[in-house]
Steps between C-alpha positions, in 0.01 A plus 500: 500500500614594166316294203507565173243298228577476113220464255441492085718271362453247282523325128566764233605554128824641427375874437277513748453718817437367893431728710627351909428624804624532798287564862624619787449478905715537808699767456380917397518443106580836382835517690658244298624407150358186371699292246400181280756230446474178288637153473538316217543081547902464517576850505558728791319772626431808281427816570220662318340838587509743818303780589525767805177522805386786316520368126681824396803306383500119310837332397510158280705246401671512149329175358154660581549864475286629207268237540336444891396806737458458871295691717312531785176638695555581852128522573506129450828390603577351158765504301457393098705395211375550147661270288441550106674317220610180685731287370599131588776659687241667738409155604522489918398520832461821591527677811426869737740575744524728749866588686310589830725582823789329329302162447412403140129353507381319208181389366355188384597535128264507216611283177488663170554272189547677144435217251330427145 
């Protein structure tokens, strides 16, 4: 079955960079786009970065444009997000998705906090 596993958060300064990951199994990788998502406490659901099964083509939210890159390596089945200057407002779970056969799977979450 489809599982995806989030790694690489953590406690960081505002200005700093995380770099997540994202890896892969149940389903052929490549064929895919991949997005991340996060959740801040008492706010909904954002949408943060996408990127096509081949990597050719990357889109990104407006608050994070500029600033994070996703990609991916389909020899591992893994999926990243380089995050650089973090703010507070970065502060959240975040999440890989993958809209498989019509069925959103979700990982686990990894927690990234941006503090001083």
């Amino acid at each position: 079955q489809v599982q995806l596993v989030e790694s690489g958060g953590g406690l960081v300064q505002p200005g700093g960079s995380l770099k997540l990951s994202c890896a892969a199994a149940g389903f052929t990788f490549s064929n895919w786009p991949m997005s991340w998502y996060r959740q801040a406490p008492g706010k909904e659901r954002e949408w943060v970065a996408r990127i096509s099964g081949s990597g050719s083509g990357t889109t990104y939210g407006d608050s994070v444009k500029g600033r994070f890159t996703i990609s991916r390596d389909n020899a591992k089945n893994t999926v990243y997000l380089q995050m650089n200057n973090l703010k507070p407002d970065d502060t959240a779970e975040y999440y890989c998705v993958v809209l498989y056969l019509s069925r959103a799977y979700w990982g686990q979450g990894t927690q990234v906090t941006v503090s001083s």
